[in-house]
C-alpha positions as CSV (number, residue, x, y, z in Angstrom):
1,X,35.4,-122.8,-56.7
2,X,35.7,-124.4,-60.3
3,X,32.8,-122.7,-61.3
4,X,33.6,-119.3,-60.2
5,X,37.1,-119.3,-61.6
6,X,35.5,-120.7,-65.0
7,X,33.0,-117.7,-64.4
8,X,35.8,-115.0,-63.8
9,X,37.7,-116.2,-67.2
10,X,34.8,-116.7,-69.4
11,X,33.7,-112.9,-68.0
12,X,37.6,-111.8,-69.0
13,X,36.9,-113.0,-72.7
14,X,33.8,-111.3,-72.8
15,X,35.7,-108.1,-72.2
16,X,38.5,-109.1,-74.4
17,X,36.3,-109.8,-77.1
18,X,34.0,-107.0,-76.8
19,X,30.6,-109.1,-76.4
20,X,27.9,-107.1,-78.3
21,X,25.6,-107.7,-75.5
22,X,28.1,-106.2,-73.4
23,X,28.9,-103.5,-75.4
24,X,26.2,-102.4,-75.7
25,X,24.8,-101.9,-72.1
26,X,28.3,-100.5,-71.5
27,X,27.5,-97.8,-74.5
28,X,24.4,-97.2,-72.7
29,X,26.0,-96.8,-69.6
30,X,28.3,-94.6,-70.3
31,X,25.6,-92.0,-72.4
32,X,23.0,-92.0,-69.7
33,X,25.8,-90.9,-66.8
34,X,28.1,-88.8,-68.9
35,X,24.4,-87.0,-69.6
36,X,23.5,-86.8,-66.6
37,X,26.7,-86.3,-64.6
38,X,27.5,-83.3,-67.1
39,X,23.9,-81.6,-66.5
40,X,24.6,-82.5,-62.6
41,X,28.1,-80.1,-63.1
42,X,26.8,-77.9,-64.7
43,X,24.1,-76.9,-62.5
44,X,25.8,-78.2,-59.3
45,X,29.1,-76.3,-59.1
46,X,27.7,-73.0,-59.8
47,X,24.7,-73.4,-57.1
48,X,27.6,-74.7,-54.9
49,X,29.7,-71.4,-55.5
50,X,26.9,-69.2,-54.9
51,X,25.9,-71.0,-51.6
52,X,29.6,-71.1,-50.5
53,X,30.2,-67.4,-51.0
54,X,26.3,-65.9,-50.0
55,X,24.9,-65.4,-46.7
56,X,21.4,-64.7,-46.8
57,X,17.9,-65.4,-45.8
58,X,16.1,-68.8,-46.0
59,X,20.2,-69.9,-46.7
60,X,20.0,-72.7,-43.7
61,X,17.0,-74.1,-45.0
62,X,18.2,-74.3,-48.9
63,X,21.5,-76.0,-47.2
64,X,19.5,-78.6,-45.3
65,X,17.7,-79.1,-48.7
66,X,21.0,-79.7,-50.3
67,X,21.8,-81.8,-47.2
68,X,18.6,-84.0,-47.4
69,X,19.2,-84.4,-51.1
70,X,22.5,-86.1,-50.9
71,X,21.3,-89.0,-48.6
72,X,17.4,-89.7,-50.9
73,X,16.9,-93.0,-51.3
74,X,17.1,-94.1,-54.8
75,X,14.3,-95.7,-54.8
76,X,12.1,-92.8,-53.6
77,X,13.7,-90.6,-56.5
78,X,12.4,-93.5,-58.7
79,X,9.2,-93.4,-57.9
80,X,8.9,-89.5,-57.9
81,X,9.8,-89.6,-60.9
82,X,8.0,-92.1,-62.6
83,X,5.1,-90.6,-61.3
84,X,6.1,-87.6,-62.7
85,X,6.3,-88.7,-66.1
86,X,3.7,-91.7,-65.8
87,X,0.4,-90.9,-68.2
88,X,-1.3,-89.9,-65.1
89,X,1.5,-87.5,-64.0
90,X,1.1,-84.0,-64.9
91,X,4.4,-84.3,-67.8
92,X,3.2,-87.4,-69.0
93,X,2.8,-85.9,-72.3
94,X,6.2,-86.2,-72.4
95,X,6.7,-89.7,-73.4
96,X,9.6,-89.9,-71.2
97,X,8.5,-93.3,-68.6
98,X,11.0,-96.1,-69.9
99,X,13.4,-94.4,-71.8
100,X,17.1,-92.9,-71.3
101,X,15.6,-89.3,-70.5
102,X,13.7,-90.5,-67.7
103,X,16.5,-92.3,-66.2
104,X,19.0,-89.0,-66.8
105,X,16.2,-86.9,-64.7
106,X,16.5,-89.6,-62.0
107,X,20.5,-89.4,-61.7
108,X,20.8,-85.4,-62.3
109,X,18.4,-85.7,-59.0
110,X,21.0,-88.1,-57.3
111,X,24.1,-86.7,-58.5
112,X,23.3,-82.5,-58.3
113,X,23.1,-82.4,-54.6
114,X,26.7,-84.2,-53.8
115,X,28.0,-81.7,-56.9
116,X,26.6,-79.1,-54.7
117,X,27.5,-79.8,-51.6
118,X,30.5,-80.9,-51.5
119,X,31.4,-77.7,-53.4
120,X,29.8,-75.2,-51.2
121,X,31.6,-76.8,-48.4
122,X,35.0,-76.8,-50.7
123,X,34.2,-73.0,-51.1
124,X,33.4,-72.3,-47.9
125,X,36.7,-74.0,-46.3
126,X,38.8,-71.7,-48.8
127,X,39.6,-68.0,-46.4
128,X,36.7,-65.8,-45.5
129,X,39.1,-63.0,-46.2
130,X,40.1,-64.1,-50.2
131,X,37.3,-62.8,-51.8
132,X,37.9,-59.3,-50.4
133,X,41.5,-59.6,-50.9
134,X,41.1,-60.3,-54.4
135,X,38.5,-57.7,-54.8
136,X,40.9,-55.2,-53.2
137,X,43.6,-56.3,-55.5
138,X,41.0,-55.0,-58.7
139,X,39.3,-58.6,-59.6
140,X,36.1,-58.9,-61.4
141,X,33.6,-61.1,-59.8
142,X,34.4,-64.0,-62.5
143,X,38.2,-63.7,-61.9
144,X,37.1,-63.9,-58.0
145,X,35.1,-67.2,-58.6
146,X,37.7,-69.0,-61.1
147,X,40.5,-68.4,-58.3
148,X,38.3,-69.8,-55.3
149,X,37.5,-72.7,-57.8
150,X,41.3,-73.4,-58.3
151,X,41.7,-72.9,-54.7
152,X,39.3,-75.3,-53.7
153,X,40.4,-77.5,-56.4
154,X,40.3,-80.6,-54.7
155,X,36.6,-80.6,-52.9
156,X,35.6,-79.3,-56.3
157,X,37.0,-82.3,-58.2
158,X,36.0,-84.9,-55.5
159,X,32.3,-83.4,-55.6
160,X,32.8,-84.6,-59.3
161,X,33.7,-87.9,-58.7
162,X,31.4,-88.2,-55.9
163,X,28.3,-87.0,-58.5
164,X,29.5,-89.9,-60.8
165,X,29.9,-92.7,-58.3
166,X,26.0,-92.3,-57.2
167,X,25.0,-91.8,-60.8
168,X,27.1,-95.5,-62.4
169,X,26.5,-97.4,-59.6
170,X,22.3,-96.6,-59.1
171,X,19.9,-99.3,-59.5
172,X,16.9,-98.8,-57.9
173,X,15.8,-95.4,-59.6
174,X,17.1,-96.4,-62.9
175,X,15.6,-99.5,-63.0
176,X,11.9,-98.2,-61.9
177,X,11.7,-95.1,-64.7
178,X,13.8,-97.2,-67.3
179,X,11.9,-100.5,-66.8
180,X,15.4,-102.4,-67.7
181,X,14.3,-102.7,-71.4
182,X,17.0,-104.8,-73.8
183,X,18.3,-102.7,-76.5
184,X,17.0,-99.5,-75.1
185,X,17.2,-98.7,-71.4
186,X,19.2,-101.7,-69.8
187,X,22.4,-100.2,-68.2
188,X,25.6,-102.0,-66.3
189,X,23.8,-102.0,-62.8
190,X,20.1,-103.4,-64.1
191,X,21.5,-106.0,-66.1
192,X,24.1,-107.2,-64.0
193,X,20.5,-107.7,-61.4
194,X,19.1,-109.3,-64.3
195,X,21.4,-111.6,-65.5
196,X,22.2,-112.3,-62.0
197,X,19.0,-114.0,-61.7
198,X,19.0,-115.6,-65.3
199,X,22.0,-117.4,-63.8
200,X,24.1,-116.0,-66.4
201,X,27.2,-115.8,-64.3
202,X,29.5,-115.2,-66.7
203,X,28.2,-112.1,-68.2
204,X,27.2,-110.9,-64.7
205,X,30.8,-110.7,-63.5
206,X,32.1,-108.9,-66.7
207,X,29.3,-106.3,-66.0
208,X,30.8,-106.3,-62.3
209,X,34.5,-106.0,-63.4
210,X,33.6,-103.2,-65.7
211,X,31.5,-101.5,-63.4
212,X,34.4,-101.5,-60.6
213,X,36.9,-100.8,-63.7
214,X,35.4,-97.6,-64.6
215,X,34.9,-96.2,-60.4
216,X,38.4,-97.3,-60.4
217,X,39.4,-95.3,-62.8
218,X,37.2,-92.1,-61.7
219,X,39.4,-92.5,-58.5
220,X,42.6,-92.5,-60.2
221,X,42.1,-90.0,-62.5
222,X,41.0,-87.4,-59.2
223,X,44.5,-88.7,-57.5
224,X,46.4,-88.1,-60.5
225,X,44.9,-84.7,-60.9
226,X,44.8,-83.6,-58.0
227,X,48.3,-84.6,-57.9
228,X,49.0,-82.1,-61.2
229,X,47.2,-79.7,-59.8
230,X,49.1,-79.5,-56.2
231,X,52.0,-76.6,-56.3
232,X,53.6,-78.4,-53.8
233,X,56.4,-81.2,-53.7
């Protein structure tokens, strides 16, 4: 017990004191996901929209893509990946195996279908008979999408958060295309694994504590906004 409340404060003056070993993976951290949970929202709320509001051929099947892609196991996007950009792999002219690229392809492939999804389902719960009611009313088809958006306000913002929980807290993929490299590719979940098994407690935990700060803080910031956003009471 001594040692892990020695652990705990050591880890709290890490943090205090801005460790550069810390700071740096936390740098990292933050440019890889922000990267990657940006590209994920850009592609992913659109794609969401359009499956939400469309009915068409071959929609099931896209939809049970979408489905099959929010439950991949990390570790399978890893490897696809790293095959995918190995020398062997047909864009291994790239360069991109071990570096921050290769680990944003892996979380855009994590993180787009939970932006999609849990849009299109946001979408779709908004009533079947808004879009023709707006349409009556004289709205253009981007007026129409921006007010189903700001109805479905909340799904859309907790597709967000969802998009950034599986990208911050990933491991396995990360750690196979980025290889866990100090200086360059070593991120809060890969060296909180690594120093973990150096026995380097302390810094372990003050990876930990910033890792469960920054979720923590993705939560509170949906609450609170969805909180500004609610018309009512």
């Amino acid at each position: 017990m001594d040692i892990l409340i020695r652990g705990f404060l050591h880890a709290l003056d890490l943090i205090v004191h801005l460790d550069p070993a810390l700071r740096e993976v936390v740098i990292l951290s933050l440019q890889v996901s922000g990267a990657a949970l940006f590209i994920s929202i850009v592609l992913g709320i659109p794609t969401g929209v359009w499956l939400g509001l469309h009915t068409f051929r071959g929609r099931q099947i896209l939809v049970a893509l979408l489905y099959t892609g929010m439950g991949l196991p990390p570790v399978v996007v890893g490897l696809a990946i790293y095959l995918l950009f190995s020398h062997q792999g047909p864009l291994g002219n790239l360069d991109w195996l071990f570096t921050p690229k290769a680990m944003i392809s892996a979380e855009i492939i994590l993180s787009f279908p939970l932006v999609a999804g849990f849009t299109m389902t946001a979408i779709a719960s908004v009533s079947v008979e808004a879009p023709q009611q707006l349409r009556s009313l004289g709205a253009t088809s981007t007026q129409i999408v921006l007010t189903l958006l700001y109805e479905a306000r909340n799904g859309v913002l907790a597709a967000i958060v969802a998009g950034f929980g599986a990208i911050i807290s990933e491991v396995g993929a990360v750690m196979l295309v980025g290889g866990n490299i100090e200086h360059h590719t070593r991120v809060l979940t890969t060296a909180i694994v690594l120093e973990t098994r150096k026995g380097n407690f302390d810094l372990a935990i003050a990876l930990g504590l910033i890792l469960v700060g920054f979720t923590f803080t993705a939560n509170w910031f949906l609450l609170r906004l969805q909180g500004r956003l609610d018309p009512r009471p």
